[in-house]
C-alpha positions in Angstrom: -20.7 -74.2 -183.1 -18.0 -75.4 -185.7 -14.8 -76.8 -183.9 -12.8 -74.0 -184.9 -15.2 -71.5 -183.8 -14.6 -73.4 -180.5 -11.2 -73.3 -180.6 -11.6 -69.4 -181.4 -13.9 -69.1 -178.4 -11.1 -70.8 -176.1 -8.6 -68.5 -177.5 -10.0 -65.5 -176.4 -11.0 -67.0 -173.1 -7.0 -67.3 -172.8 -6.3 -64.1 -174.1 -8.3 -62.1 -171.0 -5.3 -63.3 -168.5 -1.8 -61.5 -168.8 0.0 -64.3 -167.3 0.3 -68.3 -166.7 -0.8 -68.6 -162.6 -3.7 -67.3 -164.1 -4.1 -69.1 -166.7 -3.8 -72.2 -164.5 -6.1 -71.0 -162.1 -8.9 -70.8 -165.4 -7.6 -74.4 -166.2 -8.1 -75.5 -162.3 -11.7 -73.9 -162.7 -12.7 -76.4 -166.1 -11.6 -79.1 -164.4 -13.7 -78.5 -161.2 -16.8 -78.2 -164.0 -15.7 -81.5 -165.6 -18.6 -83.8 -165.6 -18.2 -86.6 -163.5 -17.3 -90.2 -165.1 -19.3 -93.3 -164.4 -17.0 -94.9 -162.0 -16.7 -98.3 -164.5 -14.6 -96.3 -166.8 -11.6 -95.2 -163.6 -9.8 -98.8 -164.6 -6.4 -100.0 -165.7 -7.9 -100.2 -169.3 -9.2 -96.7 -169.6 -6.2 -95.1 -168.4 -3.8 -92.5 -170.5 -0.6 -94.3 -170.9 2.3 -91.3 -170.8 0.9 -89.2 -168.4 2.3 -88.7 -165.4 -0.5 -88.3 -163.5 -3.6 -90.6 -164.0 -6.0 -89.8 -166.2 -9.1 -91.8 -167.8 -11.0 -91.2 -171.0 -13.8 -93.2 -172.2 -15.6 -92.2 -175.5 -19.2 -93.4 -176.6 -20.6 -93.4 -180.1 -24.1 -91.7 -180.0 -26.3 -90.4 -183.3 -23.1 -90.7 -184.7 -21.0 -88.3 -182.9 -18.8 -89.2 -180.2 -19.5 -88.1 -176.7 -16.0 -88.6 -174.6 -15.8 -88.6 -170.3 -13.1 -87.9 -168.8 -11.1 -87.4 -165.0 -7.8 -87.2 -163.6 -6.4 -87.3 -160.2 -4.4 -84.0 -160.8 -6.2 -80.7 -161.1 -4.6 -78.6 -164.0 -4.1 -82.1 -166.3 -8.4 -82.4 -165.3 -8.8 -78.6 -166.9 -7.0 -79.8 -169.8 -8.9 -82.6 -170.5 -11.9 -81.3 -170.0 -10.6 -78.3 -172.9 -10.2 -81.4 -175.1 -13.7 -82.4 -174.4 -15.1 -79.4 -175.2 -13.4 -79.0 -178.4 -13.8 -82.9 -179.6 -16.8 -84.0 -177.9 -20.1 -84.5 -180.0 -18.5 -84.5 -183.3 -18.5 -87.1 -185.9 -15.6 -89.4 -185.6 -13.7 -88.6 -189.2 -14.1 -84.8 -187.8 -11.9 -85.5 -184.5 -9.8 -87.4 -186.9 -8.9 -84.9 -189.0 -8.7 -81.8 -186.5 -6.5 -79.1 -186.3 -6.1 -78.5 -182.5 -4.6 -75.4 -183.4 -5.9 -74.0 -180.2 -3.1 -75.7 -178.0 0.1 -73.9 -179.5 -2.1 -70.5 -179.6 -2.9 -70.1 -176.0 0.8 -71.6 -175.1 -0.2 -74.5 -173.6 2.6 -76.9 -174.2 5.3 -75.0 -173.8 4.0 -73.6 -170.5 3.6 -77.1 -168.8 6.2 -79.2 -167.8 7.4 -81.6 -170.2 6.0 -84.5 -168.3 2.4 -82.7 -168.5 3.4 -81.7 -172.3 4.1 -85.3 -173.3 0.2 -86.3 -171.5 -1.4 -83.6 -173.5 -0.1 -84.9 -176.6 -1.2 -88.4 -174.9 -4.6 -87.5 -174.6 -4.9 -85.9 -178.2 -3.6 -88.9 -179.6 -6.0 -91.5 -177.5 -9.1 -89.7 -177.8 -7.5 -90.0 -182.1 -7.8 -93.4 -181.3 -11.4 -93.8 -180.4 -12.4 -92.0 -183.7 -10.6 -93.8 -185.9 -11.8 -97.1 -184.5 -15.4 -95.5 -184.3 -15.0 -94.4 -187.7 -13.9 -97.6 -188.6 -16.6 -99.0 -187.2 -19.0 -96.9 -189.0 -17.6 -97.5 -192.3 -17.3 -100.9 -191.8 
């Protein structure tokens, strides 16, 4: 599935419930599905600077395509994250790079979290940038 049929696919998830509590309630759900992180990776150094709650995001490079983990001590910012996983995760590194997350203004994400949990969301995007430009880098190198 491309990323933007993915993106598609989340968007009509989104558009089954009328209003936000459920909406969180769906993002409360991903999170609980999130797949657990190798404890190692729950460090200072792994850590999404700007949040306001804590959340950790470690990527791998494998074939090629990177694979990121994820968790967070707060249960809707853990749904989001693992939205971001599902949309970025086992794609080549200049792909993630070069993403439209158009997905995040169309089901009204930011402007229905607070703007502490807006300005992690746009944390997160931009970190989990980060790891595919440096694996991309790397690549190219």
């Amino acid at each position: 599935m491309t990323l933007n049929e993915l993106q598609d696919e989340i968007i009509e998830e989104f558009a089954i419930y009328d209003d936000w509590m459920d909406r969180y309630n769906y993002l409360i759900d991903l999170g609980k599905d999130l797949e657990q992180i190798d404890p190692k990776y729950k460090t200072e150094e792994y850590i999404i600077q700007g949040c306001q709650s804590k959340v950790w995001v470690n990527a791998d490079l494998v074939d090629g395509k990177i694979k990121y983990g994820a968790d967070s001590d707060a249960i809707i910012t853990k749904g989001i994250i693992a939205l971001l996983i599902r949309v970025l995760s086992n794609r080549e590194p200049s792909e993630i790079v070069e993403a439209d997350l158009y997905f995040i203004d169309k089901i009204g994400l930011k402007e229905n979290l607070s703007p502490t949990r807006a300005n992690g969301l746009v944390a997160m995007v931009k970190q989990m940038r980060l790891y595919a430009l440096a694996y991309k880098a790397k690549l190219n190198g």
